[in-house]
C-alpha positions in Angstrom: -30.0 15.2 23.3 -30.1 11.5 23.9 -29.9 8.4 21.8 -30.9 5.2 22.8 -31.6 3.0 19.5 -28.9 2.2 16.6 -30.0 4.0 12.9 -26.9 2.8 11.5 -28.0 -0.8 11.4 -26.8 -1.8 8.3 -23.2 -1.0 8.8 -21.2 -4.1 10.2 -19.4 -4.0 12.9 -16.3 -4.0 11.1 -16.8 -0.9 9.4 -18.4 1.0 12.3 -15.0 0.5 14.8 -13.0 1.7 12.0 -15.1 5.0 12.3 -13.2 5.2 16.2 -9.3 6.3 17.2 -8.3 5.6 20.5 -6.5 8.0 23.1 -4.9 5.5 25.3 -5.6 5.4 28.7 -5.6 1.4 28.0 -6.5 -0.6 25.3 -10.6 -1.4 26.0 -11.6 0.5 22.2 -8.4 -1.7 20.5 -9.8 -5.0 22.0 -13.0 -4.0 21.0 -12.1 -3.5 17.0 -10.0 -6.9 17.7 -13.4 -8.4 18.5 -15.2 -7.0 15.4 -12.7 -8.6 13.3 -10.1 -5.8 12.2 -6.6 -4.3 13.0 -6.4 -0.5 12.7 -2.9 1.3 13.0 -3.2 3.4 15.7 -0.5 4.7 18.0 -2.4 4.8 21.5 -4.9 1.2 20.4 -3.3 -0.4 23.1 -1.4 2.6 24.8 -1.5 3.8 28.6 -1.3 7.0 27.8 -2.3 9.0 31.4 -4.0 12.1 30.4 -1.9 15.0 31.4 0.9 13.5 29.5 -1.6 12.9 26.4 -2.6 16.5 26.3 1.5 17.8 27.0 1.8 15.1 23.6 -1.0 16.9 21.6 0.1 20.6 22.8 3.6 19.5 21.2 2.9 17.8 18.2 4.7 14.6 19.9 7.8 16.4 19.3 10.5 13.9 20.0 8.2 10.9 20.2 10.5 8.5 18.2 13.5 9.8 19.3 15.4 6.5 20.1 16.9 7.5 23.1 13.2 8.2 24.0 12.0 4.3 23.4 12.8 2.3 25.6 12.3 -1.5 25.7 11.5 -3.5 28.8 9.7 -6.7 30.0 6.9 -7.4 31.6 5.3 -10.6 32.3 7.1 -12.6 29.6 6.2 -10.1 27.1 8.3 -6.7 25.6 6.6 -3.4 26.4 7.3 -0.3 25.0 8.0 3.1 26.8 8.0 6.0 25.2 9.9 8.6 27.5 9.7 12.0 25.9 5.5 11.7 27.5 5.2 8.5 29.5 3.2 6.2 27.3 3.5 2.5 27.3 2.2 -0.1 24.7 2.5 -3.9 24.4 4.3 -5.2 21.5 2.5 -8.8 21.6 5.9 -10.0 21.3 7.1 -12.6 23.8 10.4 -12.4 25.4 11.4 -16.0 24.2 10.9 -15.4 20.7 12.3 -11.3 19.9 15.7 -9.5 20.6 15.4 -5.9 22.2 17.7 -4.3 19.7 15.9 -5.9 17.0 12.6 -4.5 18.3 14.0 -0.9 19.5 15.0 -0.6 15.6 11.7 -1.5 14.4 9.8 0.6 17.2 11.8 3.8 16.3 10.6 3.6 12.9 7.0 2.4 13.7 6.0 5.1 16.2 7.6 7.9 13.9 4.9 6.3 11.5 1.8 5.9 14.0 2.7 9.7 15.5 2.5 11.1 11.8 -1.2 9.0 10.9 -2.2 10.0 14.2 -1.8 13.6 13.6 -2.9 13.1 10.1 -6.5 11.2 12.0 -6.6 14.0 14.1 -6.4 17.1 11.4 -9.1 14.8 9.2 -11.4 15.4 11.8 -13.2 12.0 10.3 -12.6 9.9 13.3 -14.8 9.8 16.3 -11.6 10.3 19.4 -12.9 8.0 22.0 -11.6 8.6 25.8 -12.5 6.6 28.9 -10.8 7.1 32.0 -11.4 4.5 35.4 -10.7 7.3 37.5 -12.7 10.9 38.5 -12.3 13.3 35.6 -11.9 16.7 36.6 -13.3 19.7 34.8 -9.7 21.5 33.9 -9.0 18.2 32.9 -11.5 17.7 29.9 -11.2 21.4 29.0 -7.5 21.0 28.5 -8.3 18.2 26.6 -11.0 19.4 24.2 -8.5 22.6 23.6 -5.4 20.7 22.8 -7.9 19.0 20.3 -9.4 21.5 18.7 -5.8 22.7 18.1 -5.8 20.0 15.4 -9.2 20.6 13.4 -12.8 19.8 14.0 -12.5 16.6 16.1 -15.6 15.4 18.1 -14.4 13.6 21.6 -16.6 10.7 22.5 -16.4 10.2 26.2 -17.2 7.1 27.8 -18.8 6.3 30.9 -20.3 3.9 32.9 -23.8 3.0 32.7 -26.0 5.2 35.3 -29.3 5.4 36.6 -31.1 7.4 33.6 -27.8 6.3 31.0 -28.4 2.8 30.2 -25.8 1.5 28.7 -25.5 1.8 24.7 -27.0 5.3 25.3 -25.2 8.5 23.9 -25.9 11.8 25.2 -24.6 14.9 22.8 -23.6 17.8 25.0 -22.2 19.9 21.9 -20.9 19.9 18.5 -18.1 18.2 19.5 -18.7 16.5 22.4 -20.7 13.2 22.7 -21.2 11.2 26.0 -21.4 7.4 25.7 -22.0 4.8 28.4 -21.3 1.2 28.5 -22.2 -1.5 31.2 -18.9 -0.8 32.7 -15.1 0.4 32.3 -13.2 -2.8 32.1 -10.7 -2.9 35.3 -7.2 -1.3 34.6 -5.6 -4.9 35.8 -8.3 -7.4 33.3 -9.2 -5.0 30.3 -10.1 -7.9 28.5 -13.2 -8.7 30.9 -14.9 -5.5 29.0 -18.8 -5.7 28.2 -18.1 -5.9 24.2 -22.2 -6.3 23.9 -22.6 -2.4 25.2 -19.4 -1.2 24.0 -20.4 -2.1 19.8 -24.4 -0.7 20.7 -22.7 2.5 22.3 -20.4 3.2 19.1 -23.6 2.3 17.2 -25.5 5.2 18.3 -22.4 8.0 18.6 -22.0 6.9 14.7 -25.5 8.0 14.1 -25.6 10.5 16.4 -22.6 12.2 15.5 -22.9 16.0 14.5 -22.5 16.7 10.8 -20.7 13.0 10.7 -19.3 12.2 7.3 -21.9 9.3 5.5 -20.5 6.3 5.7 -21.7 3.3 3.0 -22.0 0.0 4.6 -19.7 -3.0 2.7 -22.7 -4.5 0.1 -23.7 -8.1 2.2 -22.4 -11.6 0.3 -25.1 -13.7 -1.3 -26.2 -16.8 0.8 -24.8 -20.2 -1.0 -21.5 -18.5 -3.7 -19.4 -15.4 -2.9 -20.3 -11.8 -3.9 -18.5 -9.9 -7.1 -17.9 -6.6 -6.6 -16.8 -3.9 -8.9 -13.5 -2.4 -8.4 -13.1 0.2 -6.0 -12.2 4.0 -8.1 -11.0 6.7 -6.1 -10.8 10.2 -8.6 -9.0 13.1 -7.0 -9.5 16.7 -7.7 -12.0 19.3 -6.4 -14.6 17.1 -8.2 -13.9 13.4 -7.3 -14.3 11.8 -4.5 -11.3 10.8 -2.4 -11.2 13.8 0.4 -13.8 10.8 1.9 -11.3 8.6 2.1 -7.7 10.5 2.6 -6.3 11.4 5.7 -2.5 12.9 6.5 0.3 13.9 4.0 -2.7 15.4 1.2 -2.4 18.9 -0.1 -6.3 20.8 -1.1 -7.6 19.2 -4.3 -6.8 20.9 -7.1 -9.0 21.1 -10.5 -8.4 17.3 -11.4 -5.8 16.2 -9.1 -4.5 16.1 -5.3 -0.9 16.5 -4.6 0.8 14.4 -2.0 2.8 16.2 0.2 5.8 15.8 2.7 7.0 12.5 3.6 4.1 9.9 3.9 0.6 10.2 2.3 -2.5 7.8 3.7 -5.7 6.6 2.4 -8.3 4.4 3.1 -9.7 1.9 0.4 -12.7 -0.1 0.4 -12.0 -3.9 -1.0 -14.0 -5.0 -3.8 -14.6 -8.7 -2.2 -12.6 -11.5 -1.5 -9.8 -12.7 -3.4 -6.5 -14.0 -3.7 -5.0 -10.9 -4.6 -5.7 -7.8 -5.8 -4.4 -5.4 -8.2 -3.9 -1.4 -7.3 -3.9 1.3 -10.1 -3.2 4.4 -10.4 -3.0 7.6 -13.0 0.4 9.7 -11.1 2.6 12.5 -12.5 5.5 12.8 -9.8 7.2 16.5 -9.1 10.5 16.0 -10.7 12.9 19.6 -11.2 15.9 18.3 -13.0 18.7 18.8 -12.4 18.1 19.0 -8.5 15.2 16.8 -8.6 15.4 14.3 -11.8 12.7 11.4 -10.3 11.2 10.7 -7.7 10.7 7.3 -5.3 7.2 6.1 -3.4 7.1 2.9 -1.7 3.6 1.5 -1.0 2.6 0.3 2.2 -0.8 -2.0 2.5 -1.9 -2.2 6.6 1.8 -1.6 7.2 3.0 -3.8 4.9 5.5 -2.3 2.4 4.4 -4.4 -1.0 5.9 -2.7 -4.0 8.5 0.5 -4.6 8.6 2.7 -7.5 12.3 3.8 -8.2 11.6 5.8 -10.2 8.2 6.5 -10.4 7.5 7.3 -14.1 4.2 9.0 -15.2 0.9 7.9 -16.3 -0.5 4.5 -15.3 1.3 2.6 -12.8 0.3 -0.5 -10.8 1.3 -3.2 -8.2 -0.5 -6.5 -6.7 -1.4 -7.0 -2.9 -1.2 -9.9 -1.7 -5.2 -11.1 -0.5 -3.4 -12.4 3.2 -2.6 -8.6 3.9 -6.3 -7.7 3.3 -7.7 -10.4 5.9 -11.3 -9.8 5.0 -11.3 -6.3 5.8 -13.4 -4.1 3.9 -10.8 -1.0 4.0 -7.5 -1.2 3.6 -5.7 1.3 4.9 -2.7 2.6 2.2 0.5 4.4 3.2 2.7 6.0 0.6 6.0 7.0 1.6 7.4 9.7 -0.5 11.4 10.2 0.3 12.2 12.4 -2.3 9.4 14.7 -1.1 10.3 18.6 -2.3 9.5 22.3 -2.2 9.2 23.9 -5.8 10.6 27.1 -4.1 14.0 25.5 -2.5 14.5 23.2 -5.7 13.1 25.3 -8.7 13.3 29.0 -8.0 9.2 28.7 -7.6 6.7 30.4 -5.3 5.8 26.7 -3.7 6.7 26.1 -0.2 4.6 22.9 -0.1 6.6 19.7 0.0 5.4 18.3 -3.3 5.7 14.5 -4.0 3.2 13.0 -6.5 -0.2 14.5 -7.8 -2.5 11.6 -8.2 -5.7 11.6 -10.9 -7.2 8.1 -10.1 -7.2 5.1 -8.1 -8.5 2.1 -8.3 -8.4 -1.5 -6.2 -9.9 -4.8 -7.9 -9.6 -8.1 -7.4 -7.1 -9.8 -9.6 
């Protein structure tokens, strides 16, 4: 089935690159988002990640990934590059090699890519995320089988695979060749050597139509558009948890199955995606918590909060009930999701620090969230 013409017109640009996770190869989708106005977190965005060492990465887990003997720091034209050993990717740090120190950045690296490996398995288990892959050279058939199992290892992932425009594929055009396998074709691959010469125009129409086309995708709702002449208000964005609220839309890694008014966090780090009500200075986040505490092994727990990989408020201890914290309106940008990361270091099975039946690492079971502008 083929799909020439965008249904999804009234999502913005913004919102509709957020629907895509690179991985690697180079950084054509990253620049692409960049152009549309936002910054996701994503470990291969601007990666060269050559396939057989993505797919060895995804049949491990990235075991070892953020090892520090496995990062290693080195410079390329004036600029700090990143290499991660264990499976051969490299990154650009957009740090220039006048203005960081290498030990400095290795410390910060080992940290970050122990992050962006845990989202990206997180992305990848959601299944919410179209997986875009483009490749300048032949792709051979073993290849894209490998690739397609090591993915369905993860959950119900659809791979969008782009190509060049050919004679019968304009470009924009996406082809669906199965339930999880969409072909999209753009005016042309950008060069390995001047990725930033890419055919944006194609690339957004193309995305456009996989969105719509997408088997079973989940239903995206477009950002409301501003008023001409004075500033929109919106109301504040609620998130309820539970097996009959709303937020399995919007979470991704470190969530345990909704329960009958609640979700638990679980294991170390816990993400979630939150649509901003509007612009503003700052904004204030709430939320109804009740951490797992089993005195006396376990008398309170900690969760920092992270806001597009900013850390802007920890909780130590975390008591229970309402809780809140501001964020800062210069980390939201004028995005309309922000992407929420809470780190949970106290993070603990009921069954190794209670005597219970619960091997899940239990952090905090959340009721409600809410974002508004303060």
């Amino acid at each position: 089935m083929s799909f020439g013409t965008g249904t999804d017109e009234l999502l913005s640009d913004r919102d509709l690159t957020l629907q895509f996770e690179s991985l690697g190869d180079n950084c054509e989708l990253g620049l692409v988002q960049r152009r549309a106005g936002v910054e996701p977190l994503g470990l291969l965005r601007f990666a060269g990640a050559p396939l057989r060492r993505l797919i060895a990465a995804l049949d491990a887990r990235f075991e070892g990934i953020a090892d520090p003997e496995a990062i290693h720091v080195s410079q390329e034209n004036g600029e700090y590059m990143i290499r991660l050993l264990k499976y051969d990717f490299i990154f650009h740090t957009d740090v220039k090699v006048a203005e960081g120190d290498p030990e400095v950045l290795h410390r910060q690296q080992v940290g970050t890519v122990g992050f962006l490996a845990r989202k990206f398995i997180g992305d990848l288990e959601s299944g919410e995320k179209l997986l875009v892959f483009r490749q300048n050279e032949p792709l051979y058939a073993n290849d894209l089988v490998d690739l397609r199992i090591a993915l369905a290892a993860y959950g119900p992932g659809t791979l969008l695979w782009v190509q060049p425009a050919r004679p019968g594929h304009p470009p924009g055009t996406v082809v669906v060749a199965d339930d999880r396998l969409m072909i999209g074709y753009v005016t042309r691959l950008a060069a390995r050597g001047s990725v930033p010469e890419l055919d944006v125009r194609s690339w957004l129409a193309m995305l456009r139509n996989a969105h719509a086309a997408r088997p079973g995708r989940p239903a995206i709702a477009p950002a409301p558009a501003e008023p001409r002449g004075k500033r929109a208000v919106r109301q504040p964005s609620e998130i309820v948890f539970g097996r009959d609220g709303n937020a399995s839309g919007y979470t991704h890694g470190g969530w345990s199955a909704p329960e009958n008014g609640y979700t638990w966090s679980i294991d170390d780090r816990s993400t979630i995606d939150v649509p901003v009500p509007g612009e503003a200075d700052s904004y204030r986040l709430d939320m109804n918590v009740v951490p797992f505490v089993a005195p006396p092994a376990l008398p309170a727990q900690v969760m920092r909060v992270e806001v597009n990989g900013e850390l802007v408020h920890t909780f130590d201890p975390l008591p229970r009930g309402e809780v809140g914290c501001a964020i800062p309106g210069r980390i939201v940008g004028g995005r309309s999701l922000i992407e929420i990361v809470f780190d949970h270091p106290h993070a603990a099975s009921p069954l190794e620090v209670a005597g219970g039946n619960d091997a899940r690492r239990l952090a905090v079971s959340f009721y409600r969230l809410s974002l508004r502008r303060a």
